[in-house]
C-alpha positions in Angstrom: 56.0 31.5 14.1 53.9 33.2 11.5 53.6 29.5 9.8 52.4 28.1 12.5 50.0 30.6 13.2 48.4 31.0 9.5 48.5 26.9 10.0 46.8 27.0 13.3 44.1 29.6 11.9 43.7 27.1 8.6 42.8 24.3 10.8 40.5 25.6 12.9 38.5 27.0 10.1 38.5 23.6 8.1 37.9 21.4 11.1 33.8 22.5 11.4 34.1 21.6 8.0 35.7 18.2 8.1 33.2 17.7 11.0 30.2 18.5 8.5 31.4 16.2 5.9 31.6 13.1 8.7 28.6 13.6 9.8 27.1 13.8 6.5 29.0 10.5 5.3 25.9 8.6 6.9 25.6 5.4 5.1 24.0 2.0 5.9 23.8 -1.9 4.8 20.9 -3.9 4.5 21.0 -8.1 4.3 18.4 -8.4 1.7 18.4 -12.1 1.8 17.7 -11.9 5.3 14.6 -10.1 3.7 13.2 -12.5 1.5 14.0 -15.4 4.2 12.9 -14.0 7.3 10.1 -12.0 6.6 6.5 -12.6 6.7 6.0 -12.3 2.8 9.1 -13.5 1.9 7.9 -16.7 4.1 4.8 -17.1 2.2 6.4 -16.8 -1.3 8.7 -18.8 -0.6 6.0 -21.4 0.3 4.5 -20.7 -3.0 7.4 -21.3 -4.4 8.1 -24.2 -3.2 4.3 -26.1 -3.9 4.8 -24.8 -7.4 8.2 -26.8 -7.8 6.4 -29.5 -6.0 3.7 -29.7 -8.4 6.0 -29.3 -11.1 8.0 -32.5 -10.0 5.1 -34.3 -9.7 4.0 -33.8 -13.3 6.9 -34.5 -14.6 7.6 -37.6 -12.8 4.5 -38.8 -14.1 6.1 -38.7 -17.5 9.1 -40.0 -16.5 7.6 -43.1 -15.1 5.4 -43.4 -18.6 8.8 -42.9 -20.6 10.6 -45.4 -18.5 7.5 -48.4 -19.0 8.1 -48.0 -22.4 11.8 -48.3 -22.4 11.5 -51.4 -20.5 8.6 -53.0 -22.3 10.6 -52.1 -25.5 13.8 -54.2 -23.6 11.4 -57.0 -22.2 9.4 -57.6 -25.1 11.5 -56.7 -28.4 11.7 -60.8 -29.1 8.5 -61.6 -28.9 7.3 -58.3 -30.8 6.7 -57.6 -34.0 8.8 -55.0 -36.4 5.2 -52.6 -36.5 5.0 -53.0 -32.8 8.9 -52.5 -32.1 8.5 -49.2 -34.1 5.3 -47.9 -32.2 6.6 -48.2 -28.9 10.1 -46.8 -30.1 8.3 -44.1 -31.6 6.4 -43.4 -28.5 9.5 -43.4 -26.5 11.0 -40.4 -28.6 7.4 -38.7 -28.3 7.8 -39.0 -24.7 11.4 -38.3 -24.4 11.1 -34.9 -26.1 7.7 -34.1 -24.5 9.4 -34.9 -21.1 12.4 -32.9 -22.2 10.4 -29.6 -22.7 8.3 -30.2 -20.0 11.6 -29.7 -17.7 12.7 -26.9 -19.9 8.9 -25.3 -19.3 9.4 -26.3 -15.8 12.2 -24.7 -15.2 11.2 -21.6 -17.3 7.7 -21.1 -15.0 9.5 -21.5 -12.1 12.3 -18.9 -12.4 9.3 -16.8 -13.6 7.3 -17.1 -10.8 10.2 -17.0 -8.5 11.3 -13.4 -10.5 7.7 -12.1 -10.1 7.0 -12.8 -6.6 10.7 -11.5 -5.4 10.0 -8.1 -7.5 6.4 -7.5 -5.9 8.3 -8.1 -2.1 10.6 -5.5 -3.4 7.9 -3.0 -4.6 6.5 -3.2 -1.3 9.3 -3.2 1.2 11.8 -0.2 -1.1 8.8 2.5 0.0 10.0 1.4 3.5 13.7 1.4 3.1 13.7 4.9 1.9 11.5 5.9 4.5 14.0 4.8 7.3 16.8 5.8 5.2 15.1 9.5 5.2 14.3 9.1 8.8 17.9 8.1 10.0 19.2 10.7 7.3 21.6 8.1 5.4 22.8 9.3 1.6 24.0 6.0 0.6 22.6 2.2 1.9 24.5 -0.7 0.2 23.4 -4.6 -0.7 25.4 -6.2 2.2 26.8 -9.1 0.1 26.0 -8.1 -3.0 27.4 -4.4 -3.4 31.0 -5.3 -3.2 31.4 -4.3 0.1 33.7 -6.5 2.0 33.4 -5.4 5.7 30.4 -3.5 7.4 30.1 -3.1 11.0 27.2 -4.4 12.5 26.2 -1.0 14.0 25.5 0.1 9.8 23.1 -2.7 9.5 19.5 -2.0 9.5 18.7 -5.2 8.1 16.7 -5.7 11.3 14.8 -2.5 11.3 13.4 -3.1 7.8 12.1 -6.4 8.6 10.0 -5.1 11.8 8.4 -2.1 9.8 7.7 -4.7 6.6 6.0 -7.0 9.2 4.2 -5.0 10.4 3.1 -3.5 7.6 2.3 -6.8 5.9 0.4 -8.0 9.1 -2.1 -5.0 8.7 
């Protein structure tokens, strides 16, 4: 009986305790892909973006079509040609195959640039946000919904949604 009672008395001091600790474990996710896709600035870079690659593909389909007129005058016209000729326009093709080549490689360079900048200046301004919600709704611990590991959140620990309508309207000021 004495067991029971010293056990009894135990519990009831550690239960405010474990109460305490639950309601401290506040924790949250946040989609931030749904971020950069379905906010306002993540729109408009995203748009930028996009015209950059599109200018990009432009340029270098301009060279493409110039290295490809060589190649086929050089296949057209070899027999009529003559060997000085042969060896300017095979020398031009390898001009324009490694200037196309690094123009891809520059390309591709610019554009993961760009895309790094533009993603990091959305995340400078929407962070000041996150931790003023986080503050706000009192959570120690918000997590990278796909990205963190996690496996399962509840939708009731997402506040994926509240971010977006406080970066809008920040953004739209």
């Amino acid at each position: 009986m004495k067991r029971v009672l010293v056990a009894l008395v135990v519990a009831l001091l550690a239960a405010p305790v474990v109460v305490r600790a639950q309601e401290a474990l506040r924790y949250a996710v946040i989609d931030v892909d749904r971020i950069r896709d379905e906010s306002t600035m993540g729109k408009e870079i995203k748009g930028r973006l996009m015209k950059l690659q599109e200018e990009k593909i432009a340029a270098g389909k301009k060279l493409s079509d110039e290295f490809d007129g060589v190649r086929k005058q050089l296949a057209t016209q070899a027999a009529t040609l003559s060997d000085a000729n042969i060896s300017e326009l095979q020398k031009r093709g390898e001009d324009l195959k490694v200037q196309l080549d690094r123009f891809q490689e520059d390309a591709r360079q610019q554009l993961m640039e760009a895309q790094r900048k533009e993603f990091a200046e959305l995340e400078k301004q929407v962070m000041p946000l996150i931790n003023e919600l986080c503050r706000e709704m009192k959570f120690l611990m918000v997590f990278n919904k796909y990205q963190s590991g996690l496996i399962y959140a509840d939708e009731s620990v997402d506040v994926t949604d509240k971010v977006l309508v406080r970066f809008n309207s920040k953004v739209t000021k």
